[in-house]
CHARMM internal coordinates of N, CA and C (Angstrom, degrees):
IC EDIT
DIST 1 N 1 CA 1.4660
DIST 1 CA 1 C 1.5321
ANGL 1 N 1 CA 1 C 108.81
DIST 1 C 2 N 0.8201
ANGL 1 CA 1 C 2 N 105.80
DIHE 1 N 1 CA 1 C 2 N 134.80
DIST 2 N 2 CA 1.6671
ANGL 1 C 2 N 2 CA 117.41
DIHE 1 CA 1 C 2 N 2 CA 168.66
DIST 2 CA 2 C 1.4714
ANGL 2 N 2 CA 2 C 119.13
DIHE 1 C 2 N 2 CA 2 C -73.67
DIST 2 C 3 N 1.6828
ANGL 2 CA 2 C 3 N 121.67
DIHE 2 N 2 CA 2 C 3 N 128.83
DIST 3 N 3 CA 1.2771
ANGL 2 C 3 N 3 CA 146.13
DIHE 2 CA 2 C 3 N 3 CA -156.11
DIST 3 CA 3 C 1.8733
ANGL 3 N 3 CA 3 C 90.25
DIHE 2 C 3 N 3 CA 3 C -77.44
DIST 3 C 4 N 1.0725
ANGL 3 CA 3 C 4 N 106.87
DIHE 3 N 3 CA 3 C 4 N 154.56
DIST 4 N 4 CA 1.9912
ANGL 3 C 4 N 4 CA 128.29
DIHE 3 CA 3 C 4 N 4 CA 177.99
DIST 4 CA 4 C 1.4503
ANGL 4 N 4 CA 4 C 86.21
DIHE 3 C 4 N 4 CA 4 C -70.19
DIST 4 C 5 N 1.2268
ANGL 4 CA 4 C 5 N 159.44
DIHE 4 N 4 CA 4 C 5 N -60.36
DIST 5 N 5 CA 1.5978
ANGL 4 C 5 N 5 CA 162.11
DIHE 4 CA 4 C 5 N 5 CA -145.59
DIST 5 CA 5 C 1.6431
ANGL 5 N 5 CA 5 C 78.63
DIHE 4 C 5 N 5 CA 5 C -60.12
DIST 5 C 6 N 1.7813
ANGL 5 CA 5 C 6 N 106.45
DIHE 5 N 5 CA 5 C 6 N -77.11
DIST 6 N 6 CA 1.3902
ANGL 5 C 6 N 6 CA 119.74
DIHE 5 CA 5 C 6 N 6 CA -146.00
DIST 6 CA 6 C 1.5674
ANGL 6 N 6 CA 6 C 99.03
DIHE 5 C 6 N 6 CA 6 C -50.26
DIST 6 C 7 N 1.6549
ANGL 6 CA 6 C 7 N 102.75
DIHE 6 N 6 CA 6 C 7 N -57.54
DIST 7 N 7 CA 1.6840
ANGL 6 C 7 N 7 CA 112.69
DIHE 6 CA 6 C 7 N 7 CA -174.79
DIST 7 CA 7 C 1.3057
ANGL 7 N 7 CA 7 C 99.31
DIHE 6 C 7 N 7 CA 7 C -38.94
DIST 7 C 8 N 1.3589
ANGL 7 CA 7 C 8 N 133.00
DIHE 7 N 7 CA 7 C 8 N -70.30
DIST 8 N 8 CA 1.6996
ANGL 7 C 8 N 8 CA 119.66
DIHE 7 CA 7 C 8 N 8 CA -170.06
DIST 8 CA 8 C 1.5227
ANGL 8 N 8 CA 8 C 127.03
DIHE 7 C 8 N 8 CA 8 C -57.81
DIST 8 C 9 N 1.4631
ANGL 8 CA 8 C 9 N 103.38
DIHE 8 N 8 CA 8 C 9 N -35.58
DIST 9 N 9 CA 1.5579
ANGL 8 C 9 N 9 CA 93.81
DIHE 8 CA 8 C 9 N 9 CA 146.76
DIST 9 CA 9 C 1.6259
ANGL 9 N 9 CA 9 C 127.39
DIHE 8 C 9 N 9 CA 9 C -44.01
DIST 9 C 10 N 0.8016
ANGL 9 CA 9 C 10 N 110.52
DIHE 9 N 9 CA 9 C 10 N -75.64
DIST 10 N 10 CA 1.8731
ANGL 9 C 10 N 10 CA 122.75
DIHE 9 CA 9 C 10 N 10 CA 179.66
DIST 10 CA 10 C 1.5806
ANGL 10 N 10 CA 10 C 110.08
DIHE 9 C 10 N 10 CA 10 C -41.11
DIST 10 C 11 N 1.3002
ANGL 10 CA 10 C 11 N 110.47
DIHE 10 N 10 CA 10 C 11 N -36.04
DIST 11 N 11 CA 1.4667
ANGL 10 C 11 N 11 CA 123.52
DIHE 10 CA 10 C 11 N 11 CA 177.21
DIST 11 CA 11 C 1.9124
ANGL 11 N 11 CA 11 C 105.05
DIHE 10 C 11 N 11 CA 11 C -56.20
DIST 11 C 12 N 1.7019
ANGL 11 CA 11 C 12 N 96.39
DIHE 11 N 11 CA 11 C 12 N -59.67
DIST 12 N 12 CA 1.0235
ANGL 11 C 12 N 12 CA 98.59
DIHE 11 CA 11 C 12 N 12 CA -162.18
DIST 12 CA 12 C 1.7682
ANGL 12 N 12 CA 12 C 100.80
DIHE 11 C 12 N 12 CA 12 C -74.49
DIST 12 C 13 N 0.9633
ANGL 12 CA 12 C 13 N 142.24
DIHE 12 N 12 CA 12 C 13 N -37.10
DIST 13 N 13 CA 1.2754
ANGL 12 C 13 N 13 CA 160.76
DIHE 12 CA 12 C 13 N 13 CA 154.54
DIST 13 CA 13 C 1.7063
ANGL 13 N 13 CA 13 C 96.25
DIHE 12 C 13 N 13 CA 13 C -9.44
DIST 13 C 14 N 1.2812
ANGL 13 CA 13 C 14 N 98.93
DIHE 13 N 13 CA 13 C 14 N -73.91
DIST 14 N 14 CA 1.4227
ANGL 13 C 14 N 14 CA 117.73
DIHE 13 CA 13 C 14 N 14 CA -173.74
DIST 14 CA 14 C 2.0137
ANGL 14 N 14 CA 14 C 109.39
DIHE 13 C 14 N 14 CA 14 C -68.35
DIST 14 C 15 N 1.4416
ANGL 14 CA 14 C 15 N 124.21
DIHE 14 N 14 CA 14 C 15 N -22.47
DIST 15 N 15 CA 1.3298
ANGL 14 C 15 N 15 CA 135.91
DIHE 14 CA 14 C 15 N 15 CA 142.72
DIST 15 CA 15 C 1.5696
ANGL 15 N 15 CA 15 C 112.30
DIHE 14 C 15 N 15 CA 15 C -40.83
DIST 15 C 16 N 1.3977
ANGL 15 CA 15 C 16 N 109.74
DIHE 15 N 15 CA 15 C 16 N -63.96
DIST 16 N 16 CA 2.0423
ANGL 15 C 16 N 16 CA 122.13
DIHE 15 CA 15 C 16 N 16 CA -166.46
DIST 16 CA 16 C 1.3460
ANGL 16 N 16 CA 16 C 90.62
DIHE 15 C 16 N 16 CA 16 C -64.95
DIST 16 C 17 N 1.4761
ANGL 16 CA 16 C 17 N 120.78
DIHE 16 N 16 CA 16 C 17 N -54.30
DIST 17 N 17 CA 1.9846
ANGL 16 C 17 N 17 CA 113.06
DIHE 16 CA 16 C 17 N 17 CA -173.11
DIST 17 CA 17 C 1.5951
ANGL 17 N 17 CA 17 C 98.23
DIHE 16 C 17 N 17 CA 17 C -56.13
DIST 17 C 18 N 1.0831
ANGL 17 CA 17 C 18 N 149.44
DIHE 17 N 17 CA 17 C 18 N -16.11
DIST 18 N 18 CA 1.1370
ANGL 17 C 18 N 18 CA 148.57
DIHE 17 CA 17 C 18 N 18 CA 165.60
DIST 18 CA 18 C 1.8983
ANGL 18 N 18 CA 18 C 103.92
DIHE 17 C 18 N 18 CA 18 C 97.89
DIST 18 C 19 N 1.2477
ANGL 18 CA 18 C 19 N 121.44
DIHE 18 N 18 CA 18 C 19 N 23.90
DIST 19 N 19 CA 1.3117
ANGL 18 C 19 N 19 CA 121.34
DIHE 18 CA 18 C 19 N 19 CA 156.60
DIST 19 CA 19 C 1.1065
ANGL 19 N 19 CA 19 C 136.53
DIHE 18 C 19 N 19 CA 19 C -73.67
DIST 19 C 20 N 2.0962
ANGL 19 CA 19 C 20 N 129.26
DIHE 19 N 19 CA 19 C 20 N 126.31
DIST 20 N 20 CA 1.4877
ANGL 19 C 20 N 20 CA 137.55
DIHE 19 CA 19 C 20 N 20 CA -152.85
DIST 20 CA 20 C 1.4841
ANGL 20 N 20 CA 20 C 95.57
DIHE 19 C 20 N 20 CA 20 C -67.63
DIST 20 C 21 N 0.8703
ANGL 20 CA 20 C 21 N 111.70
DIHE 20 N 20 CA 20 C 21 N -166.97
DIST 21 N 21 CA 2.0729
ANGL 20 C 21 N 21 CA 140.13
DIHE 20 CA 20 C 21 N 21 CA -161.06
DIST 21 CA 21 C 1.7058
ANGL 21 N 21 CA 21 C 84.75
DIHE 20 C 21 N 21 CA 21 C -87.52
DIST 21 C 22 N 1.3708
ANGL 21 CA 21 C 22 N 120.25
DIHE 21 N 21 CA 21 C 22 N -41.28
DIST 22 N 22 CA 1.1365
ANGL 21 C 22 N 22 CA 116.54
DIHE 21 CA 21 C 22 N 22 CA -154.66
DIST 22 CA 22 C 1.7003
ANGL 22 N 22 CA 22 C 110.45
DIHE 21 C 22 N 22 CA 22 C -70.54
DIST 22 C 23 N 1.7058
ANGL 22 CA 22 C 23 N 114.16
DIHE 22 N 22 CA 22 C 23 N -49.43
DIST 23 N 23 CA 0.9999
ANGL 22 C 23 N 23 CA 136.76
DIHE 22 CA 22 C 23 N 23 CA 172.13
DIST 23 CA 23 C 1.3126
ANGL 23 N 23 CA 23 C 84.25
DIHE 22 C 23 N 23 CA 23 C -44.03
DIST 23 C 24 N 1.4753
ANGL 23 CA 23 C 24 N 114.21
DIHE 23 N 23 CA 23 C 24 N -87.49
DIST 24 N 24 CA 1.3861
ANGL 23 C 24 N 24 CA 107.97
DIHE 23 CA 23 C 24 N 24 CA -142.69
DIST 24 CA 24 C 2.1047
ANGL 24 N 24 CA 24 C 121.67
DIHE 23 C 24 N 24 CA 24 C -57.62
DIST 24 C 25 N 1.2535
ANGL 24 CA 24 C 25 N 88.72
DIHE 24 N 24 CA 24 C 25 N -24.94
DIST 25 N 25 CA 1.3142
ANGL 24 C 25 N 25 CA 72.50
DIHE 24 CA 24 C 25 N 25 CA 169.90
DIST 25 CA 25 C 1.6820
ANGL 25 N 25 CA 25 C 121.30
DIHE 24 C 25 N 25 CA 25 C -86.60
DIST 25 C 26 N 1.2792
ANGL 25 CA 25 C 26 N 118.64
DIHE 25 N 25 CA 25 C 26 N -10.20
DIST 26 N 26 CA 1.3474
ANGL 25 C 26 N 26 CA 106.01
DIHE 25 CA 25 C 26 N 26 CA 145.24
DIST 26 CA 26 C 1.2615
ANGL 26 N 26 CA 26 C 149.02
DIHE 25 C 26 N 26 CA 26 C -35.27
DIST 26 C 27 N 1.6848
ANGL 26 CA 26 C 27 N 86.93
DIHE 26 N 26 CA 26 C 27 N -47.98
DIST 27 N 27 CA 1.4282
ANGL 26 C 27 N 27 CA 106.37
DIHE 26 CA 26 C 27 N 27 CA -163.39
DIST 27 CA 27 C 1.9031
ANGL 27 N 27 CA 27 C 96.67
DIHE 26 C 27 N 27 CA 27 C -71.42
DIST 27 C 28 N 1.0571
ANGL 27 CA 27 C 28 N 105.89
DIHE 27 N 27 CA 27 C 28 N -42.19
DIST 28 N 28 CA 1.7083
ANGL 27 C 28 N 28 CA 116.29
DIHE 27 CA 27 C 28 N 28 CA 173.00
DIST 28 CA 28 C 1.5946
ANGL 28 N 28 CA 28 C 117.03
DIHE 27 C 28 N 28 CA 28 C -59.31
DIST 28 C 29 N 1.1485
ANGL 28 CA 28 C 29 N 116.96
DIHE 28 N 28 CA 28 C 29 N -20.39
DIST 29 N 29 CA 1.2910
ANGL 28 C 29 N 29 CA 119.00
DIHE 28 CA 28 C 29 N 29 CA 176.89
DIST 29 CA 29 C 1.1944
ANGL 29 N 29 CA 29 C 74.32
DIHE 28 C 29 N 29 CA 29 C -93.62
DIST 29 C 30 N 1.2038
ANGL 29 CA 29 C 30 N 148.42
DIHE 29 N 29 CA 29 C 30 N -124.90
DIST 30 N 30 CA 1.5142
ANGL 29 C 30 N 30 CA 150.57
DIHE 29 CA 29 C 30 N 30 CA -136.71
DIST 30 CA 30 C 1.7825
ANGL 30 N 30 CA 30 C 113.39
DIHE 29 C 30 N 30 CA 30 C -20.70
DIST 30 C 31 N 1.4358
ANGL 30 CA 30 C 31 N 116.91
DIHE 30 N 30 CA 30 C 31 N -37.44
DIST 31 N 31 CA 1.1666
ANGL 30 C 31 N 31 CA 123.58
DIHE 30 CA 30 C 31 N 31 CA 170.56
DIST 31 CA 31 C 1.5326
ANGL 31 N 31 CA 31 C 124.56
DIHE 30 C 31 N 31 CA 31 C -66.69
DIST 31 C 32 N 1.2420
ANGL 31 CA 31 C 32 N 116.81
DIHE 31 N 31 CA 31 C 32 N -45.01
DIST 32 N 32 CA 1.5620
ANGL 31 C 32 N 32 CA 134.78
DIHE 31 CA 31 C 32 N 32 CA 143.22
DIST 32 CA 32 C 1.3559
ANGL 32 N 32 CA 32 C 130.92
DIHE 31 C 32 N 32 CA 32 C -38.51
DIST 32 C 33 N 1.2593
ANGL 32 CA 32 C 33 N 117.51
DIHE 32 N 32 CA 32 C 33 N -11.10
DIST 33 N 33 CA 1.5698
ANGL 32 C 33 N 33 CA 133.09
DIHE 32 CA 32 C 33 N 33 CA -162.38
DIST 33 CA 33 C 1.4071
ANGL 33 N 33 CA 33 C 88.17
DIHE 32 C 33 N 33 CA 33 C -139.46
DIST 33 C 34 N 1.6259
ANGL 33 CA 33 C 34 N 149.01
DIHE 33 N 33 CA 33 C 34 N 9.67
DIST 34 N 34 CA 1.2068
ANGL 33 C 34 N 34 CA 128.68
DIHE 33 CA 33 C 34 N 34 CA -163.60
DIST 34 CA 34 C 1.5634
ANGL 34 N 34 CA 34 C 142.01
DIHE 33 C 34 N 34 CA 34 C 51.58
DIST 34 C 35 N 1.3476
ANGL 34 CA 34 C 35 N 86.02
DIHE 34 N 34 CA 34 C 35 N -0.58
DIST 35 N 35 CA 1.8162
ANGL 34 C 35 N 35 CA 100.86
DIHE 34 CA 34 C 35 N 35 CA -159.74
DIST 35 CA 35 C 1.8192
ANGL 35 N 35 CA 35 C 110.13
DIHE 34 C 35 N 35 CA 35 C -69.12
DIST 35 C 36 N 1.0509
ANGL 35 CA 35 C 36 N 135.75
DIHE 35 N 35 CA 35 C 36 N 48.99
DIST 36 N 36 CA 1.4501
ANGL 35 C 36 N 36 CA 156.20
DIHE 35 CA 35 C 36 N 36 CA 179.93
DIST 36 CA 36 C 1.4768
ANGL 36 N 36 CA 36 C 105.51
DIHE 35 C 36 N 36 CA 36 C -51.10
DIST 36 C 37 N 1.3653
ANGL 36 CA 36 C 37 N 133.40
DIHE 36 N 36 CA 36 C 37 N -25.13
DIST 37 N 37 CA 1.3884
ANGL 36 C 37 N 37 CA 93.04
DIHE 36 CA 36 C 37 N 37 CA 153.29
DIST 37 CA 37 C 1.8385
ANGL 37 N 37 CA 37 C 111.54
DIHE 36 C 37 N 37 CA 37 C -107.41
DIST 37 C 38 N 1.0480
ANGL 37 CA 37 C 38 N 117.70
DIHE 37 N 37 CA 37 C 38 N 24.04
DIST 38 N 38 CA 1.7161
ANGL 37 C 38 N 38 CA 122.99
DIHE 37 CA 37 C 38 N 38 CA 167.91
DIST 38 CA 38 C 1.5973
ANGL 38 N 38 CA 38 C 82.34
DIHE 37 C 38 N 38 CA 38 C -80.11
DIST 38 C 39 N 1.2530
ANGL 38 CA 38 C 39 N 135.36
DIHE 38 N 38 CA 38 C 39 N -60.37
DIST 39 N 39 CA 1.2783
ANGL 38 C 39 N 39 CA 124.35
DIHE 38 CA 38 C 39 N 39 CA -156.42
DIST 39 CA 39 C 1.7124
ANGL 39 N 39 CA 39 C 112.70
DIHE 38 C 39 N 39 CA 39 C -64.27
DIST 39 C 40 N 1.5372
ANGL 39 CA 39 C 40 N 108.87
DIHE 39 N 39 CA 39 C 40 N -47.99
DIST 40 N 40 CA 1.3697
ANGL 39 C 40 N 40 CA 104.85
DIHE 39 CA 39 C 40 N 40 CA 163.52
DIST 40 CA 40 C 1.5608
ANGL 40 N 40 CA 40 C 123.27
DIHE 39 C 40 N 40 CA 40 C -45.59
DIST 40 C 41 N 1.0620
ANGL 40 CA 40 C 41 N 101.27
DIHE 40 N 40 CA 40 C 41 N -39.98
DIST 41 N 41 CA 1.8515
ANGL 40 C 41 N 41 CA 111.13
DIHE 40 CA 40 C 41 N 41 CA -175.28
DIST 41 CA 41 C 1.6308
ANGL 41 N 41 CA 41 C 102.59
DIHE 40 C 41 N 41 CA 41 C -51.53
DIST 41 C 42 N 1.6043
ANGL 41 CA 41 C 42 N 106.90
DIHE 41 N 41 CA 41 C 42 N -53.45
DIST 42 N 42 CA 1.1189
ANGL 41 C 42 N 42 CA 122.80
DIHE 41 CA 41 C 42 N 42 CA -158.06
DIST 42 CA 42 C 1.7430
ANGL 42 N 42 CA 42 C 94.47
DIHE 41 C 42 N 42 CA 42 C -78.45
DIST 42 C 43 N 1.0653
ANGL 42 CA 42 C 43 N 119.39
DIHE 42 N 42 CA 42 C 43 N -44.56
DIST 43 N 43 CA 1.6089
ANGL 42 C 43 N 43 CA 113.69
DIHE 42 CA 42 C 43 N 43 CA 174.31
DIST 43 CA 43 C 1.3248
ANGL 43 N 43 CA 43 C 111.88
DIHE 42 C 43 N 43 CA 43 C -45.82
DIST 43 C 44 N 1.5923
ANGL 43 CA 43 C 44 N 117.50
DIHE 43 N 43 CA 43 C 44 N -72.87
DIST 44 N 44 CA 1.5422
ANGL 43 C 44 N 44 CA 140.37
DIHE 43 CA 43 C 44 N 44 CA -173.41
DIST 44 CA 44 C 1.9259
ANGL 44 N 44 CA 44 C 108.54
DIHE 43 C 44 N 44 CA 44 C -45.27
DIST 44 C 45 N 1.5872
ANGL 44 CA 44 C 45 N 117.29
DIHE 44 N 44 CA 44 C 45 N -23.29
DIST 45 N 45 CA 0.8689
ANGL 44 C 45 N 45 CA 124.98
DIHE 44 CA 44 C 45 N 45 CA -164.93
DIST 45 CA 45 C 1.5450
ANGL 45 N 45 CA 45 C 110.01
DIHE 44 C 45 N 45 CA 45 C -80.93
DIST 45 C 46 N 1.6253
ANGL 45 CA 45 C 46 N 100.08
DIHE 45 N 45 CA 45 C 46 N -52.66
DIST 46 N 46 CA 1.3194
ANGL 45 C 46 N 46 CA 110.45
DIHE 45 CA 45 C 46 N 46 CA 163.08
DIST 46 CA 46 C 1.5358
ANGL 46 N 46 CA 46 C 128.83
DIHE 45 C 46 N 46 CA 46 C -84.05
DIST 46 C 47 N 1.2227
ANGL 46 CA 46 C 47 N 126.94
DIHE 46 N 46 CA 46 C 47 N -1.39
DIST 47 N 47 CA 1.5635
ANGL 46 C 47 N 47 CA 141.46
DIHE 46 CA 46 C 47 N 47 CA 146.04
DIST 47 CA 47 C 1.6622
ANGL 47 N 47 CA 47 C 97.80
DIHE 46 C 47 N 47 CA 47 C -53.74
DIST 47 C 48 N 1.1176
ANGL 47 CA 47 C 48 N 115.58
DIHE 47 N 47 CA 47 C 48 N -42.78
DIST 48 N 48 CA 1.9109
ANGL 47 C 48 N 48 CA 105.34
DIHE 47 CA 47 C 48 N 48 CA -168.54
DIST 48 CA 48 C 1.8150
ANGL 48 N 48 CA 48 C 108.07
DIHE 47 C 48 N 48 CA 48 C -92.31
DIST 48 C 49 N 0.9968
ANGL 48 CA 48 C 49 N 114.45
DIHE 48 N 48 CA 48 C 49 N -8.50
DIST 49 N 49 CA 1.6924
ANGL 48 C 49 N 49 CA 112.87
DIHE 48 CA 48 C 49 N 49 CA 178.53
DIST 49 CA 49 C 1.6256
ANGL 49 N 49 CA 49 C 100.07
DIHE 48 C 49 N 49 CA 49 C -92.61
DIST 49 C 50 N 1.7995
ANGL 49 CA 49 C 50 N 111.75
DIHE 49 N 49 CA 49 C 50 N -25.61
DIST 50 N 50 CA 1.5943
ANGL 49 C 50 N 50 CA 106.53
DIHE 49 CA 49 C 50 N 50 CA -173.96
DIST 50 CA 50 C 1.8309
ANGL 50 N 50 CA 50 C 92.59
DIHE 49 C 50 N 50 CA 50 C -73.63
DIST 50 C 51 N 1.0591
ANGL 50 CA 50 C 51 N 123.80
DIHE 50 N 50 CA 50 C 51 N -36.53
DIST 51 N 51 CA 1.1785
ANGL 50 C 51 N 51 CA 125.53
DIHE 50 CA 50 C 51 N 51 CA -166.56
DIST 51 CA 51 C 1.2350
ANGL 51 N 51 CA 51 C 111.45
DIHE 50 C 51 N 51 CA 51 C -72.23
DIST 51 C 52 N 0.7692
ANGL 51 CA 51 C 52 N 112.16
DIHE 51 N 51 CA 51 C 52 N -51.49
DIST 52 N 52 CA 2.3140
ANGL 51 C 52 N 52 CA 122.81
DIHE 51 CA 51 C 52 N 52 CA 176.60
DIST 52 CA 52 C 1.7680
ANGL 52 N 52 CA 52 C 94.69
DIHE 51 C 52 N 52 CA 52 C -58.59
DIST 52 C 53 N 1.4981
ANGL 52 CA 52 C 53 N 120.93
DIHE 52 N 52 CA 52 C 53 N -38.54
DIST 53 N 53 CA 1.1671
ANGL 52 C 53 N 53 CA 111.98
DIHE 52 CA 52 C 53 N 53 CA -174.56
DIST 53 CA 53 C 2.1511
ANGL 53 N 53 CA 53 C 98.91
DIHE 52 C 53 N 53 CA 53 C -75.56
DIST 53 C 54 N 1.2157
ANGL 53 CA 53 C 54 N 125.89
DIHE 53 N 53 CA 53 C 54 N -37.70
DIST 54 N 54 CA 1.0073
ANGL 53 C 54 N 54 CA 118.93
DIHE 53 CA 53 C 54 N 54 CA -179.83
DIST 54 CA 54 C 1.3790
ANGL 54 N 54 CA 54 C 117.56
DIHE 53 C 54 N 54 CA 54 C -65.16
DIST 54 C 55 N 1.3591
ANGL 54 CA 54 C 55 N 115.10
DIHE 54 N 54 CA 54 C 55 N -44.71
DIST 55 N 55 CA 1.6753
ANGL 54 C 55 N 55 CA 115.28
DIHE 54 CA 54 C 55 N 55 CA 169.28
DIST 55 CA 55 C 1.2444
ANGL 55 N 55 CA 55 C 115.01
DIHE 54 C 55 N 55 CA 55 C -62.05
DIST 55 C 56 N 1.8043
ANGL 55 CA 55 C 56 N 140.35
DIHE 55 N 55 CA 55 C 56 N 7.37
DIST 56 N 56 CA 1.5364
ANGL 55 C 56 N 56 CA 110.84
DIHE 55 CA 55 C 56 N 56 CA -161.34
DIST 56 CA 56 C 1.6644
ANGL 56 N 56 CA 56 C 60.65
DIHE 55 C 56 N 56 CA 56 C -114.51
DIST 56 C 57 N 1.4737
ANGL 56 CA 56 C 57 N 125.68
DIHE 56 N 56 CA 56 C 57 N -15.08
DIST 57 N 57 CA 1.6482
ANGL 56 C 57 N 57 CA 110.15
DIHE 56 CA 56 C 57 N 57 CA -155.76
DIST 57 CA 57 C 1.7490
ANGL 57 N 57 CA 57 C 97.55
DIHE 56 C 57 N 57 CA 57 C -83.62
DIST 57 C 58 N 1.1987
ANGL 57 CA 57 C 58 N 110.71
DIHE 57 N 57 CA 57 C 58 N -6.25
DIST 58 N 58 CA 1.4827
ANGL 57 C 58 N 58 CA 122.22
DIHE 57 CA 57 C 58 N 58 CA -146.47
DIST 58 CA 58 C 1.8593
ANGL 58 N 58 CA 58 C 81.37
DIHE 57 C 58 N 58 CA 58 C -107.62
DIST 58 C 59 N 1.0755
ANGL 58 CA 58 C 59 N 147.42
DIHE 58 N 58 CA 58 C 59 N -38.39
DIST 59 N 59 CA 1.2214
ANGL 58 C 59 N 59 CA 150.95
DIHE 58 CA 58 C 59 N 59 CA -173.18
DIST 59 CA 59 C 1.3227
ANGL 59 N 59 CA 59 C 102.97
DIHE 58 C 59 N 59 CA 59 C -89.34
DIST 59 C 60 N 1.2882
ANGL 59 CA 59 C 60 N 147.84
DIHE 59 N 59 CA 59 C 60 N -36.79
DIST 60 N 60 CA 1.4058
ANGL 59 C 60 N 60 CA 130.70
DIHE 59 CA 59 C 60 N 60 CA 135.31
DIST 60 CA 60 C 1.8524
ANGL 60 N 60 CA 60 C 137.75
DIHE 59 C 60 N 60 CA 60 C -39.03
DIST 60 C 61 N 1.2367
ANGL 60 CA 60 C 61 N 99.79
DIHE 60 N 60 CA 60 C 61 N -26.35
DIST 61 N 61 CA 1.3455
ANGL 60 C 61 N 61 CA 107.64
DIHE 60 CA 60 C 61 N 61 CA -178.62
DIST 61 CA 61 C 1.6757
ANGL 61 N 61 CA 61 C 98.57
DIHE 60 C 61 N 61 CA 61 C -80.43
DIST 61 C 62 N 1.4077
ANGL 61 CA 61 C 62 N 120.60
DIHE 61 N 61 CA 61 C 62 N -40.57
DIST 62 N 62 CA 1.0048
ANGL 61 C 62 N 62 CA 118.56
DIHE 61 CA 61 C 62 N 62 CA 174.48
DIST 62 CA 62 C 1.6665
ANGL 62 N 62 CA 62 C 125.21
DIHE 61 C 62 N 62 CA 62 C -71.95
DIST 62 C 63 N 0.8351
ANGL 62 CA 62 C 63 N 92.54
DIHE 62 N 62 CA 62 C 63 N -16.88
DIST 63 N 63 CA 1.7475
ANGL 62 C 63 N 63 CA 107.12
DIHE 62 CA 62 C 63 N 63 CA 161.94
DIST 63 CA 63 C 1.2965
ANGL 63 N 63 CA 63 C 133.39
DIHE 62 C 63 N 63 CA 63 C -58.60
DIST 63 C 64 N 1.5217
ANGL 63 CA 63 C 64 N 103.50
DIHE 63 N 63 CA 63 C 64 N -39.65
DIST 64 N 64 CA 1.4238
ANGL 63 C 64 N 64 CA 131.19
DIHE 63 CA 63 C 64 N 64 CA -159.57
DIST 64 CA 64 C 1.7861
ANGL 64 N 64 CA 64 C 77.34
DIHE 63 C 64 N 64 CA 64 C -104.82
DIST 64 C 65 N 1.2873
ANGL 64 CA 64 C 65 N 138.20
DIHE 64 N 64 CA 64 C 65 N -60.17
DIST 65 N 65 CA 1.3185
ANGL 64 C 65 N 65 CA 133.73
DIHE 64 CA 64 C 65 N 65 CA -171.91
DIST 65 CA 65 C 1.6091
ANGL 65 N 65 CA 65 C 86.74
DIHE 64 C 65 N 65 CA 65 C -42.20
DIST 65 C 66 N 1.2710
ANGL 65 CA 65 C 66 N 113.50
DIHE 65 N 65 CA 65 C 66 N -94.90
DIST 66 N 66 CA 1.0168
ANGL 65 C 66 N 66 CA 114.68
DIHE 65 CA 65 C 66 N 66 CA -159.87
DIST 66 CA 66 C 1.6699
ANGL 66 N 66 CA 66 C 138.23
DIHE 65 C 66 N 66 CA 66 C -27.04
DIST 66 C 67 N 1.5947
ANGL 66 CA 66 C 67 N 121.96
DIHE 66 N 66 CA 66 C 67 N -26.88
DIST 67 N 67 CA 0.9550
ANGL 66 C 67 N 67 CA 150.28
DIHE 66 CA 66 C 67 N 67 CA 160.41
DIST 67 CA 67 C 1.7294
ANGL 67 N 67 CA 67 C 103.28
DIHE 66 C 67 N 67 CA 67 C -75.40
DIST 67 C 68 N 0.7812
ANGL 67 CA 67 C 68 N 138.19
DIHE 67 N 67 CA 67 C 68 N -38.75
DIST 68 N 68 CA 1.3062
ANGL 67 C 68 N 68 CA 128.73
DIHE 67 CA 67 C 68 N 68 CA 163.45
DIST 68 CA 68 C 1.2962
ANGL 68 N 68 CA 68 C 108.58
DIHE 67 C 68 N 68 CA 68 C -64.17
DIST 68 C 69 N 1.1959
ANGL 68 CA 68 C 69 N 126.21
DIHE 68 N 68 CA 68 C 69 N -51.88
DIST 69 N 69 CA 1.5919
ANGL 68 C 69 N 69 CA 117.59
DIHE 68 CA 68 C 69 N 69 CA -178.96
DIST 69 CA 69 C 1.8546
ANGL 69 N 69 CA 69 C 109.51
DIHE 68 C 69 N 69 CA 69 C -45.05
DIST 69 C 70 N 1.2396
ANGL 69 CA 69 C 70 N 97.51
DIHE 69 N 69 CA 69 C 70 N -50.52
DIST 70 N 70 CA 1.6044
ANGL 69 C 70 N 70 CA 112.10
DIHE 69 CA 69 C 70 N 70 CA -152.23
DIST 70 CA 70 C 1.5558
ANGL 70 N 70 CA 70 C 95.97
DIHE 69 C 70 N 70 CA 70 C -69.99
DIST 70 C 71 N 1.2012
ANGL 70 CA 70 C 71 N 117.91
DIHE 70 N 70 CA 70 C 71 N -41.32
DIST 71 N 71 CA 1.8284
ANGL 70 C 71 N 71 CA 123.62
DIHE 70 CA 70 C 71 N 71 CA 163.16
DIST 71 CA 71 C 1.6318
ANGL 71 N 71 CA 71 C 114.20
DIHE 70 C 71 N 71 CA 71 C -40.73
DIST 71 C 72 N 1.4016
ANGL 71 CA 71 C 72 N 104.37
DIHE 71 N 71 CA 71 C 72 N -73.32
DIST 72 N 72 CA 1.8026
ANGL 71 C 72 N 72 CA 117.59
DIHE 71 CA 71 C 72 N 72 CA 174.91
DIST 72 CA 72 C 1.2008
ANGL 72 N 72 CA 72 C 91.25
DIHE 71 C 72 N 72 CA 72 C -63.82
DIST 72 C 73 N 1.4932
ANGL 72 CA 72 C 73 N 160.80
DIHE 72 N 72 CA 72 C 73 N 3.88
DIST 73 N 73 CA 1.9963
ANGL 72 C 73 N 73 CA 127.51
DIHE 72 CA 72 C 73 N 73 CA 167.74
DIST 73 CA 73 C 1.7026
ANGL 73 N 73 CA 73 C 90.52
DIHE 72 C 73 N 73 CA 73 C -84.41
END
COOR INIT
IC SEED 1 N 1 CA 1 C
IC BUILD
C-alpha cells in the first residue's frame, strides 16, 4: 500500500497533468482496489483529450503562421 506522503504526491502529480477531482479520485479508488490497468485506462484516457486539446491549439498557431506569412510576401 502506498504511504499518505506518497498518495499526496501522486494526487498532486495527477493536479500538474491537469486532471479534475473526479479523475483523480478515481484514479485512487482504482489504486486502493489494485486495479492497475483501470488506472492506465484512466491515465491513457486523459493523455488523449490533453492531446486533441494540443492539436486543435496547434492548428490555430498554424493559422496565425500562415497569415503572417501572407502579410510579410
Amino acid at each position: 500500500m502506498i504511504n499518505s506522503e506518497s498518495k499526496e504526491e501522486l494526487v498532486q502529480n495527477l493536479r500538474d497533468a491537469g486532471c479534475g477531482m473526479e479523475t483523480i479520485q478515481d484514479f485512487l479508488l482504482y489504486l486502493d482496489e489494485n486495479q492497475k490497468e483501470k488506472q492506465l485506462e484512466l491515465l491513457e484516457k486523459h493523455r488523449r483529450r490533453l492531446l486533441s486539446n494540443v492539436h486543435r491549439e496547434e492548428k490555430k498557431i498554424y493559422c496565425l503562421d500562415y497569415l503572417v506569412y501572407q502579410i510579410k510576401k
